[in-house]
N, C-alpha and C positions, 0 to 999 in steps of 0.2 A: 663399529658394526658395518655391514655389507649395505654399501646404497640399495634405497627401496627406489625402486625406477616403474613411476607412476603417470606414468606419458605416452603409452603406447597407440593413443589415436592419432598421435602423431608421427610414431615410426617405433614399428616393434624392430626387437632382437633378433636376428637372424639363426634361423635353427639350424643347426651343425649338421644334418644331415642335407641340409641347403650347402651350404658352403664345402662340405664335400663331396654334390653333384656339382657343384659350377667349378672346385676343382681339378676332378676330372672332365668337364668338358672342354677346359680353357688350353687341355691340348689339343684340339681340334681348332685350330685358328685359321682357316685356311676359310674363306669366305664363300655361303652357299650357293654361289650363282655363278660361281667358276665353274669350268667346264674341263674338270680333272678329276682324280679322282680323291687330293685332297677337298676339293669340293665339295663332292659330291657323298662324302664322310661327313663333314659340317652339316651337307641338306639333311641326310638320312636323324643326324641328330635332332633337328631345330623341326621333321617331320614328326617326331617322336612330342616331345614336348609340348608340339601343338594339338597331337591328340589325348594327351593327357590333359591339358586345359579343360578342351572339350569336354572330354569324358566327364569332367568334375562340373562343366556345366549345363551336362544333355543338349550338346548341340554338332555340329557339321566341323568337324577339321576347318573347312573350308572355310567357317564362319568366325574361326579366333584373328582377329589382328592384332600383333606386337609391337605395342608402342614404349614410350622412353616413362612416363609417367602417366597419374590419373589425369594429368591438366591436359597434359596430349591428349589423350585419347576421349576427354570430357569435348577440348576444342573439334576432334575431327568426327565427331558424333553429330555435332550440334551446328557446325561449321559446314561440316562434309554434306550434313543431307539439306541443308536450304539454299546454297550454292549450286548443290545436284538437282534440283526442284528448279531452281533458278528465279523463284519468289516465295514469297510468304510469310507466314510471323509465327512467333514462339511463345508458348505458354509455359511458364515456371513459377517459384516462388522465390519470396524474397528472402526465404530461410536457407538458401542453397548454398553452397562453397564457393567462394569467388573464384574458382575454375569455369565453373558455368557463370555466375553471373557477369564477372566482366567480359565473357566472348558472345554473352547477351548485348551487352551495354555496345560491343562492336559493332555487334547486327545490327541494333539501334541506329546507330550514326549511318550505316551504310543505307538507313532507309527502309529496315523491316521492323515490321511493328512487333508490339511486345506486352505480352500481358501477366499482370503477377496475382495469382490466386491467394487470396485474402489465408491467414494462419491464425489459431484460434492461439490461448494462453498457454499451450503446451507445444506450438511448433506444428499441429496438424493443417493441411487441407483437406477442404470439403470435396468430392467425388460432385454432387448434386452444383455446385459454383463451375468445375472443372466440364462439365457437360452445358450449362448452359453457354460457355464460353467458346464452346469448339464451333467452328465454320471451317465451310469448305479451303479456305486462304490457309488454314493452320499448316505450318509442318512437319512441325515437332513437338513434342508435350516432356519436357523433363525436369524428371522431381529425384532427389536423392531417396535410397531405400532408409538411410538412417542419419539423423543428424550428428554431425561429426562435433558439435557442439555440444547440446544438450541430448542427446540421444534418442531422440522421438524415431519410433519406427512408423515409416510411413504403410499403407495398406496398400502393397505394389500391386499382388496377384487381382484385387479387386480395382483397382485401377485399370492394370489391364483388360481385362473382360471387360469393363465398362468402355473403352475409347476402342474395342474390337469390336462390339454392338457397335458403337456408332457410326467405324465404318462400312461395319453390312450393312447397315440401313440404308446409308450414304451413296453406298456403290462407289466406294473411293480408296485405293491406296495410304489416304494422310488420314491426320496426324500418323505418324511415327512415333512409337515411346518409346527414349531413354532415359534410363536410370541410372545417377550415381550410386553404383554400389558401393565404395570403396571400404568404408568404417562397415561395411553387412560380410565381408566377403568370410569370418572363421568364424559368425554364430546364428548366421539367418541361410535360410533356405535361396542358392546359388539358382536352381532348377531354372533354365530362360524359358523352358515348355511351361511349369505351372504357374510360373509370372506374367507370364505374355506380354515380354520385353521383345521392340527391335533393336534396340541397342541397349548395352549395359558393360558399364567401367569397372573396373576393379584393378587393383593394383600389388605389387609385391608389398612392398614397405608398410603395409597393414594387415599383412598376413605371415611375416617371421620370413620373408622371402626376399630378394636382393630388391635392393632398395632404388635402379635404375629402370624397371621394370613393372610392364602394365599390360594389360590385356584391354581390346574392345570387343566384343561381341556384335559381332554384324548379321542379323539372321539376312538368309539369302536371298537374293534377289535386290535387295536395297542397294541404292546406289549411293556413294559419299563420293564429292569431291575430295579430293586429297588435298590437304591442308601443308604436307612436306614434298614437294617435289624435288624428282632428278634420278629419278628408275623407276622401275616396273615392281620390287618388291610386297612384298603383303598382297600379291594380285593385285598391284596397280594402288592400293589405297594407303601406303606411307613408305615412301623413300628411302631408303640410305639401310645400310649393310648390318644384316640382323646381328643381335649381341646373343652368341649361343648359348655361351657362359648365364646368360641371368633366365632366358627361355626357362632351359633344363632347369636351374634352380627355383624358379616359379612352379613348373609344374610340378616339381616335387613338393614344394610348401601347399600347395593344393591337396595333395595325397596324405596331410600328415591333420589334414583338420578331421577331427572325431565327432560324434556329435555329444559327448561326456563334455566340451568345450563351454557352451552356452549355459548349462545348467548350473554348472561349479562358481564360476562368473556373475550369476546371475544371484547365487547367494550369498559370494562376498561383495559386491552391488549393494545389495537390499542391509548388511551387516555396517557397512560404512556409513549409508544413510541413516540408519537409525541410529549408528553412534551421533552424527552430527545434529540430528534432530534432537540427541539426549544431551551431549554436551555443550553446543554451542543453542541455545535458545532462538535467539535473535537472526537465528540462519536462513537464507530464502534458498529453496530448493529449487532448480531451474529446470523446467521438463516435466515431464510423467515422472509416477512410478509404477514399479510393479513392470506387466511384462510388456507393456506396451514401449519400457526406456530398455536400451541396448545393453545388452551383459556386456558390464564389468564401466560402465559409466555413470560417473556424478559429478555433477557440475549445481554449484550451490554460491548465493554471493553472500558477503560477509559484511553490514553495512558498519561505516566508519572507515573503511581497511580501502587498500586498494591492492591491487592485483601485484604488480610489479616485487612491493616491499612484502609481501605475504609468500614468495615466491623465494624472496632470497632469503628472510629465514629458513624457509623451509630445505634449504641449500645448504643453511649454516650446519643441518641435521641432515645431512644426507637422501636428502628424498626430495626427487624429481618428481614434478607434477606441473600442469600448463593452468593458461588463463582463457584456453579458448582455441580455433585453429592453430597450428602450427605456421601457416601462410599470413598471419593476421599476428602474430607474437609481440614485433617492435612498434607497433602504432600504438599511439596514445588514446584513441577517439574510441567509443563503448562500440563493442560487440555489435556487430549490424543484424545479428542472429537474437539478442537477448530486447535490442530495440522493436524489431520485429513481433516479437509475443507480447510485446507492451508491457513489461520489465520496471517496474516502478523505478523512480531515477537513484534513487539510496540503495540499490542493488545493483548500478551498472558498473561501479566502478570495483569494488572487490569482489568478481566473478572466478572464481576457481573449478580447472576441470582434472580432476584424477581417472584416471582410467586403466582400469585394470588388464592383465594379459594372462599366458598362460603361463608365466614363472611368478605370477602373485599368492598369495599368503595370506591366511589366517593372521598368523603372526606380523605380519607387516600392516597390513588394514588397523589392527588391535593400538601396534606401534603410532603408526600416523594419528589416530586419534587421540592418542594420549597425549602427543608431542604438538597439536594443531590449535590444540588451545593458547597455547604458552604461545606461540609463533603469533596468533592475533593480537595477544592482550599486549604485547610488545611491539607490532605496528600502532595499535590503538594509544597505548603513553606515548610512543615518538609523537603521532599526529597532533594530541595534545598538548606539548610541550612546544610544537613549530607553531601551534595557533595561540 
């Protein structure tokens, strides 16, 4: 049978009508800041792609910068604007992508301070902790839209309104909010107007789009230091010679999100979960459910089992699924995300995240549960026979 490929929060399949824009743009190599007129064919391209970004995110041409990844453009979000302040400290939480959190932990050491707003047993922050914590020193407030773990959808637009009041009251410029969007960008609402994001990530490689390739959203007037220097490109805010090739195939993977996407997801989601609730008893569900956990994610821990050996049967069967980030894969040590929501300790260790896309299946959800049994009760007699 045809591998069931159940890992797409870590890097979907790139959609063919992507891969035959970046195709055709890949003859266009002639670089856009030449002053020819193979050039000035590359600029006319790489201007095209930028307002198609925009357009899918109701924002300014002017305001998309292209970066090489979401850790890029998470570092020059969060990097760029307290650099560009030239003080201050950052509020986040401790549920975040180690994209943010270790160019937190940089800040840290360099001498700006740092605050983590408490996460309740499902992964949320409190809006009412996140305001009493804001002073005038803050510079930046960033919270991911959806956890790329356990799927908890944060409440961005009401975040936003909330840290916009506070700086009309304030008469102040800062905080600044960024958001990781990257796991939100093909089932949650993009809009940076009804969010009221100054910055916000998103990336190709989670959205069926080349997988070198990222977008920042910079609303205007904000300044970033730039984090890549050695030219003038992106207006000054990241270096080195754009990749036209992945732009265009970006902005066409934007064009191709429907909103039929979240829906369909959402109830082979809800279909897997209650199989695992039905067959495996003893299974801890990690996250919400219902609509508040991201279509097409479940992430559940299996106790007795561990992550790794649950993984290669699951291999032995053709179907691909993770234990957690992508960036976080070969370590040994429990999920800093599952510790975080206070994670009873008999669940940290066989954490499993399946996540669904848009070439997932009735019939493969059906399949995996059927076959997910067998895979545990077969880690569970190894375990007992090595003790």
């Amino acid at each position: 049978m045809a591998d069931i490929y159940f890992d797409n929060a870590a890097a979907t399949p790139i959609a063919p009508q992507v891969q035959r824009a970046m195709a055709r743009a890949q003859k266009h190599f002639a670089n856009p800041s030449s002053f020819n007129d193979a050039g000035r064919a590359s600029a006319v391209l790489l201007d095209e792609a930028r307002s198609g970004v925009a357009t899918f995110l109701n924002a300014r041409a002017d305001e998309v910068v292209f970066c090489s990844s979401g850790s890029e453009a998470n570092t020059l979000a969060i990097c760029g604007s307290v650099r560009a302040r030239g003080s201050g400290s950052i509020i986040t939480a401790p549920t975040e992508h180690l994209s943010v959190l270790e160019v937190v932990a940089s800040l840290h050491n360099d001498g700006h301070a740092v605050e983590f707003l408490k996460v309740d047993g499902e992964g949320r922050v409190g809006i009412e902790e996140l305001l009493k914590k804001l002073i005038p020193s803050v510079t930046v407030v960033s919270l991911m839209y959806a956890n790329n773990e356990i799927g908890t959808i944060a409440p961005i637009a009401r975040i936003g309104r909330a840290i916009a009041q506070w700086r009309k009251e304030h008469r102040s410029a800062y905080p600044l909010f960024h958001v990781d969007a990257c796991q939100a960008t093909t089932t949650l609402d993009m809009d940076v107007q009804r969010l009221g994001v100054d910055l916000l990530t998103f990336n190709g490689a989670k959205a069926y789009g080349p997988h070198g390739c990222a977008v920042l959203f910079v609303r205007r007037g904000i300044a970033l230091e730039p984090v890549v220097h050695g030219g003038s490109q992106e207006r000054g805010r990241r270096a080195g010679t754009e990749d036209i090739a992945s732009a265009c195939g970006l902005a066409v993977a934007v064009q191709l999100i429907t909103p039929t996407d979240a829906p369909r997801l959402a109830s082979l989601r809800d279909r897997f979960i209650s199989g695992i609730i039905s067959k495996i008893p003893d299974a801890h569900i990690n996250g919400p459910v219902g609509d508040s956990r991201l279509a097409g994610n479940i992430n559940f821990s299996i106790p007795g089992c561990d992550s790794e050996n649950l993984l290669l049967e699951l291999d032995r069967h053709d179907i691909r699924a993770g234990s957690g980030s992508a960036c976080t894969a070969h370590r040994v040590e429990p999920s800093h995300v599952l510790v975080a929501i206070g994670t009873p300790k008999q669940y940290l260790e066989g954490a499993l995240r399946f996540s669904l896309g848009r070439q997932s299946t009735k019939k493969e959800v059906d399949r995996v549960l059927k076959i997910l049994p067998q895979c545990i009760a077969r880690v569970r007699a190894r375990r007992a026979r090595a003790s």
